[in-house]
MILOLUM-744745 format. One record per residue (C-alpha): x, y, z; residue in one letter; residue number from 1. Coordinates in steps of 0.5 Angstrom, whole numbers, plus 500, padded with zeros to 3 digits. Layout:
REM MILOLUM-744745
+-----+-----+-----+------+------+
:  px :  py :  pz : resn : resi :
+-----+-----+-----+------+------+
:   X :   Y :   Z :    A :  NUM :
...
+-----+-----+-----+------+------+
This chain:
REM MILOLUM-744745
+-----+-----+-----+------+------+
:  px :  py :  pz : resn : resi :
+-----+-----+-----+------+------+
: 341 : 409 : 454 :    X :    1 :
: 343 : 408 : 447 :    X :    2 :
: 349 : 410 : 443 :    X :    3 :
: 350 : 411 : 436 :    X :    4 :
: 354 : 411 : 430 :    X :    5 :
: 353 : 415 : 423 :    X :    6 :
: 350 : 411 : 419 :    X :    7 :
: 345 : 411 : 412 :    X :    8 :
: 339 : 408 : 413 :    X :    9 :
: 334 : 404 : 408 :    X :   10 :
: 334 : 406 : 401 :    X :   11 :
: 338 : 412 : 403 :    X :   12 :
: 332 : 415 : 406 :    X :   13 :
: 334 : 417 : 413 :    X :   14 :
: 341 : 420 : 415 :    X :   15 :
: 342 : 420 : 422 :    X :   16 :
: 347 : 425 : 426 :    X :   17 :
: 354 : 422 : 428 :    X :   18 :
: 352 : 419 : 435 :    X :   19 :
: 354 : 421 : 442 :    X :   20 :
: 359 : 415 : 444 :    X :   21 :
: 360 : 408 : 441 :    X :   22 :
: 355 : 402 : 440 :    X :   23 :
: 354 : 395 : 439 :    X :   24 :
: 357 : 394 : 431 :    X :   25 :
: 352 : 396 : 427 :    X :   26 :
: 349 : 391 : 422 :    X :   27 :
: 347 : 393 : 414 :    X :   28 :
: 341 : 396 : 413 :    X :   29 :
: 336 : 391 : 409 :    X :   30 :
: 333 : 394 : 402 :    X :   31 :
: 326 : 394 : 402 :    X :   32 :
: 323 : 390 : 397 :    X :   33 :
: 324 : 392 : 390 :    X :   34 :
: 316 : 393 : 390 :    X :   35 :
: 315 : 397 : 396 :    X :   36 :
: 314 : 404 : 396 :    X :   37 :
: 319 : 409 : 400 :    X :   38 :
: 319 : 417 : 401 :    X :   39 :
: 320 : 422 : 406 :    X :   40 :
: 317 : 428 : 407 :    X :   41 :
: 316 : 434 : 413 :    X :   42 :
: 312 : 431 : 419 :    X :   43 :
: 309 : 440 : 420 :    X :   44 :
: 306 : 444 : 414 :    X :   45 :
: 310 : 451 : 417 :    X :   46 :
: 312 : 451 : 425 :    X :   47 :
: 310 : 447 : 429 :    X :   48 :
: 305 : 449 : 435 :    X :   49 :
: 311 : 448 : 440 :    X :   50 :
: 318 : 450 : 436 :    X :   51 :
: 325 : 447 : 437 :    X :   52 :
: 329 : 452 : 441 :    X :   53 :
: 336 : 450 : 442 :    X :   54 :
: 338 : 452 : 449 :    X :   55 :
: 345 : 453 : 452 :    X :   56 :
: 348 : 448 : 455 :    X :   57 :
: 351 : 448 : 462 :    X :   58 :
: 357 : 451 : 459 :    X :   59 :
: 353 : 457 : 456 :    X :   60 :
: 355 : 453 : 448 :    X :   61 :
: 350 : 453 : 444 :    X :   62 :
: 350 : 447 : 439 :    X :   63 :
: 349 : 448 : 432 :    X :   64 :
: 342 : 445 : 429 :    X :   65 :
: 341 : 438 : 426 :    X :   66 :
: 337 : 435 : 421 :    X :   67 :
: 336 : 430 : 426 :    X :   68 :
: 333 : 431 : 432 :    X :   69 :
: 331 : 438 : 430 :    X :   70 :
: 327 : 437 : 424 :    X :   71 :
: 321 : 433 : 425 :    X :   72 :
: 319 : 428 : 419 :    X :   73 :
: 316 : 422 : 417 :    X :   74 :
: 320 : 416 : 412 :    X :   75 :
: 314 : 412 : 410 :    X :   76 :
: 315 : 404 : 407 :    X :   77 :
: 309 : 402 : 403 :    X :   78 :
: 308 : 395 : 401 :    X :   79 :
: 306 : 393 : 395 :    X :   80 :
: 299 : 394 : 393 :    X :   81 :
: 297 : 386 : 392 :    X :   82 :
: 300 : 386 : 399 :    X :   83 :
: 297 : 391 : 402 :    X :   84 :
: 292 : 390 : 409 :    X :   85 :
: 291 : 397 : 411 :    X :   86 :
: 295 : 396 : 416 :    X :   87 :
: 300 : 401 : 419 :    X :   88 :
: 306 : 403 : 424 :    X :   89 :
: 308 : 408 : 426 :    X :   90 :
: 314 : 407 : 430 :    X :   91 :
: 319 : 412 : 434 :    X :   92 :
: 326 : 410 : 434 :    X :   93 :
: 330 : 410 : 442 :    X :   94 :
: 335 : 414 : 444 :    X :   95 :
: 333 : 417 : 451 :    X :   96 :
: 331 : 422 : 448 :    X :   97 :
: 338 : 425 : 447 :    X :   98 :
: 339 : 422 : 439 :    X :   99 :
: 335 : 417 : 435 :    X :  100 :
: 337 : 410 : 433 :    X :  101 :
: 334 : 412 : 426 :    X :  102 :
: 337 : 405 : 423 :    X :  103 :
: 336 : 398 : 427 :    X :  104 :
: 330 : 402 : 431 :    X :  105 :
: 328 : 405 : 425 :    X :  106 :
: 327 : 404 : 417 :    X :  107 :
: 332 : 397 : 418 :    X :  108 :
: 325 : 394 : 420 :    X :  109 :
: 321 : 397 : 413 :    X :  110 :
: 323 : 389 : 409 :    X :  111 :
: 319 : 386 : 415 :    X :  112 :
: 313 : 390 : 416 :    X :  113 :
: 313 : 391 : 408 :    X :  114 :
: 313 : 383 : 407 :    X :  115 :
: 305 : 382 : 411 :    X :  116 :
: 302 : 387 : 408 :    X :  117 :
: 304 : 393 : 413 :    X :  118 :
: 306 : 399 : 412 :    X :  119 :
: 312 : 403 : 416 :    X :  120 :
: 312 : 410 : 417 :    X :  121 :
: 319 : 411 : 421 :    X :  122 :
: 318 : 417 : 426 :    X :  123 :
: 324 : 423 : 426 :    X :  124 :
: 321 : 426 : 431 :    X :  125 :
: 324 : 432 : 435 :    X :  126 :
: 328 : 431 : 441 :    X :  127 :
: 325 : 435 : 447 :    X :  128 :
: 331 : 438 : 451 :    X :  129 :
: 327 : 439 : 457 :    X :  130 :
: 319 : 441 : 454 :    X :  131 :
: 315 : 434 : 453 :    X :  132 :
: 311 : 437 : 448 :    X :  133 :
: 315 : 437 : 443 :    X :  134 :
: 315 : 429 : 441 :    X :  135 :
: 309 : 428 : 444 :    X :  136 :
: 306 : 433 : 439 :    X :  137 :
: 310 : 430 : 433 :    X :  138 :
: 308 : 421 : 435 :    X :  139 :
: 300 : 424 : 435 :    X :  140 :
: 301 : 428 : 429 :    X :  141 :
: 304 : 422 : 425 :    X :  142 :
: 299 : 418 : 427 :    X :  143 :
: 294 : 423 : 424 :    X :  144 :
: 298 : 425 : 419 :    X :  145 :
: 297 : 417 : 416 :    X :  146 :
: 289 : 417 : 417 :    X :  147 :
: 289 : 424 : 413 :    X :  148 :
: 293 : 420 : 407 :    X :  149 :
: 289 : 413 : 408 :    X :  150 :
: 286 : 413 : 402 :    X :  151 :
: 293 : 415 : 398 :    X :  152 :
: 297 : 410 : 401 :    X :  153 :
: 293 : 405 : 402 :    X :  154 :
: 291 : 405 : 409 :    X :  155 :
: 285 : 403 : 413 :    X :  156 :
: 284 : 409 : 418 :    X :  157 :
: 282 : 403 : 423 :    X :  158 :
: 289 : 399 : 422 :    X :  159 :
: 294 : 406 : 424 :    X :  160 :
: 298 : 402 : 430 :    X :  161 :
: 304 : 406 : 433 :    X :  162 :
: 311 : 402 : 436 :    X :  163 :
: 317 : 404 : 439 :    X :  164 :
: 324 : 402 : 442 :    X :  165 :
: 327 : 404 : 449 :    X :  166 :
: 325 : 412 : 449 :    X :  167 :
: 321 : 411 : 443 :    X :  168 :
: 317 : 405 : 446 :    X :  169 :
: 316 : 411 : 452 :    X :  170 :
: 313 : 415 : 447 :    X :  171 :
: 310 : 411 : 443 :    X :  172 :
: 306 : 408 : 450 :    X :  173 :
: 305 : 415 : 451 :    X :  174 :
: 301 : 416 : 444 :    X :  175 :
: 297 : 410 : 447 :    X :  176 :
: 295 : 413 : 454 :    X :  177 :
: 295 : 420 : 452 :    X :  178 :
: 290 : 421 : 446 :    X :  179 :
: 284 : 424 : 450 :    X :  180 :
: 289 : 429 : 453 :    X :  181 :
: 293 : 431 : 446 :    X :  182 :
: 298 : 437 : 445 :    X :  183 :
: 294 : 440 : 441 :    X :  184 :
: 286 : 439 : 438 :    X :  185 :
: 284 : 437 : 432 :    X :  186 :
: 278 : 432 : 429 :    X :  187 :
: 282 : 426 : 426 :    X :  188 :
: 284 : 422 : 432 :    X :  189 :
: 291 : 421 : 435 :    X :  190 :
: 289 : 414 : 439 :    X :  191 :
: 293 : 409 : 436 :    X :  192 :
: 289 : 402 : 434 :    X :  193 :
: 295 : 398 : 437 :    X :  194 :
: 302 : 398 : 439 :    X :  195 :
: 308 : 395 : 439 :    X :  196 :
: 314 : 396 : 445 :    X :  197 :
: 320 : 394 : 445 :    X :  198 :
: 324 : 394 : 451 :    X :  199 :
: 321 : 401 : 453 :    X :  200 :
: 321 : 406 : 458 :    X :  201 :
: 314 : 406 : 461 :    X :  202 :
: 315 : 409 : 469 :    X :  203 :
: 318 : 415 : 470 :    X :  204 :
: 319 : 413 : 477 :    X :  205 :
: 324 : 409 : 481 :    X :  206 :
: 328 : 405 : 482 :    X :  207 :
: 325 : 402 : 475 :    X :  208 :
: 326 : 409 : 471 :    X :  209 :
: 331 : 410 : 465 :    X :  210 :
: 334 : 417 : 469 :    X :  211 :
: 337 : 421 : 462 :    X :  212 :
: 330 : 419 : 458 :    X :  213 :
: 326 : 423 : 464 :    X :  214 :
: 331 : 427 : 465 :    X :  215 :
: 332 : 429 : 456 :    X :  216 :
: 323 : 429 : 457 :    X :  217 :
: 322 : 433 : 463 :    X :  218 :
: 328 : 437 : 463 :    X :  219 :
: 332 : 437 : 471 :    X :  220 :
: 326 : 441 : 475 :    X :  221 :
: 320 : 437 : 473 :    X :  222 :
: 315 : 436 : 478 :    X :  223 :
: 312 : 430 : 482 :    X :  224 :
: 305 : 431 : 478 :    X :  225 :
: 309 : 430 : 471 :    X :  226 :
: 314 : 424 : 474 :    X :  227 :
: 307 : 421 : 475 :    X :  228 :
: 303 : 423 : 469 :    X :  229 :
: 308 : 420 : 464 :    X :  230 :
: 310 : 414 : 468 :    X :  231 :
: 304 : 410 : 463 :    X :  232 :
: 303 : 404 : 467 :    X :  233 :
: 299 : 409 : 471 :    X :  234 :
: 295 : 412 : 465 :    X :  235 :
: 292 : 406 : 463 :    X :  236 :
: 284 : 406 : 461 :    X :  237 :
: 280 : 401 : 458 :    X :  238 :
: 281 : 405 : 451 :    X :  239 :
: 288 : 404 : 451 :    X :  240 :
: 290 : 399 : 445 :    X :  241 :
: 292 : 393 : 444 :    X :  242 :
: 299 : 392 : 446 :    X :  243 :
: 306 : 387 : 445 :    X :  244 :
: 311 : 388 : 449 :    X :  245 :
: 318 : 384 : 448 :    X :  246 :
: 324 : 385 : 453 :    X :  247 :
: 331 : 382 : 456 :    X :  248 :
: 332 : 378 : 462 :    X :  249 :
: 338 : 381 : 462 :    X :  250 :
: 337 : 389 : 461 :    X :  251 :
: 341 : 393 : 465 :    X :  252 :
: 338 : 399 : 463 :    X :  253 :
: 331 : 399 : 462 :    X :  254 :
: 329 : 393 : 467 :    X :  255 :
: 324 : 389 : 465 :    X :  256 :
: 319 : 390 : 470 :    X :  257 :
: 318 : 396 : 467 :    X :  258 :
: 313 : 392 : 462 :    X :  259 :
: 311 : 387 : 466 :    X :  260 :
: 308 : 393 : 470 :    X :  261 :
: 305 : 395 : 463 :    X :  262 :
: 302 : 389 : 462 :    X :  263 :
: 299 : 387 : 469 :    X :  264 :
: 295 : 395 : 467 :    X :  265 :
: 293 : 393 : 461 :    X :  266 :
: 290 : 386 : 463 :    X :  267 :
: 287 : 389 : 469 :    X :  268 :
: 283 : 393 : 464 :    X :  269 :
: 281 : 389 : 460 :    X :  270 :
: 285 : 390 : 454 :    X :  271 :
: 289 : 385 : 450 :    X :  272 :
: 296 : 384 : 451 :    X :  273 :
: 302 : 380 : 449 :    X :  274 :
: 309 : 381 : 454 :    X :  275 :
: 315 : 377 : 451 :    X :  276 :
: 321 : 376 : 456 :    X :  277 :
: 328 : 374 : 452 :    X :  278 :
: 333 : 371 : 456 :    X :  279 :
: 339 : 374 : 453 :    X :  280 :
: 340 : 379 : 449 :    X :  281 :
: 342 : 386 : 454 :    X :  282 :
: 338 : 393 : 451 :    X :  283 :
: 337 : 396 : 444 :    X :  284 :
: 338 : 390 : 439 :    X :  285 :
: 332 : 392 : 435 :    X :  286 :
: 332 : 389 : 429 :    X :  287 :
: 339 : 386 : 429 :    X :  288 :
: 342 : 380 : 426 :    X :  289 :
: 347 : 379 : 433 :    X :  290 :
: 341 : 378 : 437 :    X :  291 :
: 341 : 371 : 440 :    X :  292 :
: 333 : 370 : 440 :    X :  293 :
: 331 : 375 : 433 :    X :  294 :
: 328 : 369 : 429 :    X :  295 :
: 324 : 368 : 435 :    X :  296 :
: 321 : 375 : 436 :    X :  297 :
: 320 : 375 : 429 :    X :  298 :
: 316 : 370 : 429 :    X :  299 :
: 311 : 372 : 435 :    X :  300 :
: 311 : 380 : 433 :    X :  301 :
: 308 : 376 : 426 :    X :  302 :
: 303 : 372 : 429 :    X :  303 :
: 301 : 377 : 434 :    X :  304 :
: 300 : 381 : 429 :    X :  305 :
: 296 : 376 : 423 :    X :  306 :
: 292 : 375 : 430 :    X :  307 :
: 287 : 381 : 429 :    X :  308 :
+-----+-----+-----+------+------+
């Protein structure tokens, strides 16, 4: 689904892998604000329930372990404290589950979120080769992990939204449909406040699914009670959290009636919802300069969110 370049995001916090076939160019990464506040730390104390285990591939390879995609962390971008709202995003970069886009889906985004108050933690989670636990885990683990440090980064435990492009927007909306069934238990709350999609992946069915990402998700054998328990348009409750979604008229790999299922769930449960259709601009552009409608979404993404 995506494509990626080696690249080093904000402040040089996040390093990505060398990527897996050629993308878009690649626009510069905007500093965070000289004020902000950004570090990085590993996302598990110890294992995780569910470890990484690298597979063979159909060849009988195996691959060298990476820091990305094997390596579960979070790189958090705390605003200044005379900004601060208590807000927070957690937010899942794309990639079909297969790489992450670590910079224009990831820590690229921390100046704008950063400038309204808003802290980010961009999510390194653990891709899945096949065992969904692994980043589902890691998305409900990341949200509680912000809770738990609510007091020492200036965060209201009631404000802790979760976000996501592409593949990551299939996680993220899987964070938000998924919390009363969690990986693993635990007394702080998995359940999202609010969440932001990006040109997500939300059905696993056909015709509308992306075939790699249920693919790299649910592995080659998965079953049809899996196919239906992660196409989220049909796990929508009246719990689930408020939701914006923005897509392209013109995205040819993850079509846009992907989100406008999502959002007829979300309405028909009376869940506040706002869906944002571009009429150019393909898949993937985050939060790149090269999108036509950039200053658009900005702006509905900003007042969707001052509206709460």
């Amino acid at each position: 689904m995506k494509r990626f370049l080696a690249v080093t995001a904000v402040a040089a916090l996040l390093s990505v892998s060398t990527s897996f076939a050629a993308k878009k160019s690649k626009q510069p990464a905007t500093p965070p604000s000289p004020t902000a506040t950004a570090f990085s730390r590993l996302l598990w104390e110890g294992d995780a329930p569910h470890p990484k285990v690298i597979r063979p591939d159909a060849a009988g390879h195996m691959r060298t372990p990476v820091n990305v995609g094997d390596t579960a962390k979070i790189h958090v971008f705390l605003p200044d404290s005379s900004k601060a709202n208590g807000k927070a995003v957690v937010l899942c970069p794309g990639g079909a589950y297969l790489g992450l886009c670590m910079d224009y889906e990831g820590g690229d985004w921390a100046p704008f979120f950063n400038e309204q108050g808003i802290a980010l933690i961009v999510l390194q989670y653990r891709l899945p080769d096949g065992t969904w636990q692994i980043p589902v885990e890691d998305v409900q683990e990341a949200i509680r992990t912000a809770r738990r440090n609510a007091r020492e980064w200036n965060l209201d435990p009631s404000k802790i939204g979760v976000g996501g492009s592409s593949a990551g927007g299939h996680l993220a909306s899987t964070a938000s449909t998924h919390f009363n069934d969690p990986v693993n238990a635990d007394t702080v709350s998995c359940r999202p406040d609010f969440a932001i999609l990006y040109y997500p992946v939300i059905s696993f069915l056909p015709p509308l699914t992306h075939t790699d990402t249920r693919r790299s998700l649910l592995g080659p054998n998965f079953t049809t009670e899996q196919e239906l328990l992660f196409s989220n348009e049909l796990q929508v409750t009246p719990e689930t959290p408020r939701t914006w979604l923005a897509y392209s008229h013109d995205d040819d790999l993850v079509p846009t009636p992907n989100g406008l299922r999502y959002y007829e769930a979300l309405r028909e449960n009376g869940v506040p919802a706002s869906l944002h259709i571009y009429p150019t601009g393909g898949h993937g552009w985050g939060i790149r300069s090269d999108f036509r409608y950039r200053d658009q979404m900005l702006s509905d993404l900003r007042s969707w969110l001052a509206s709460f």
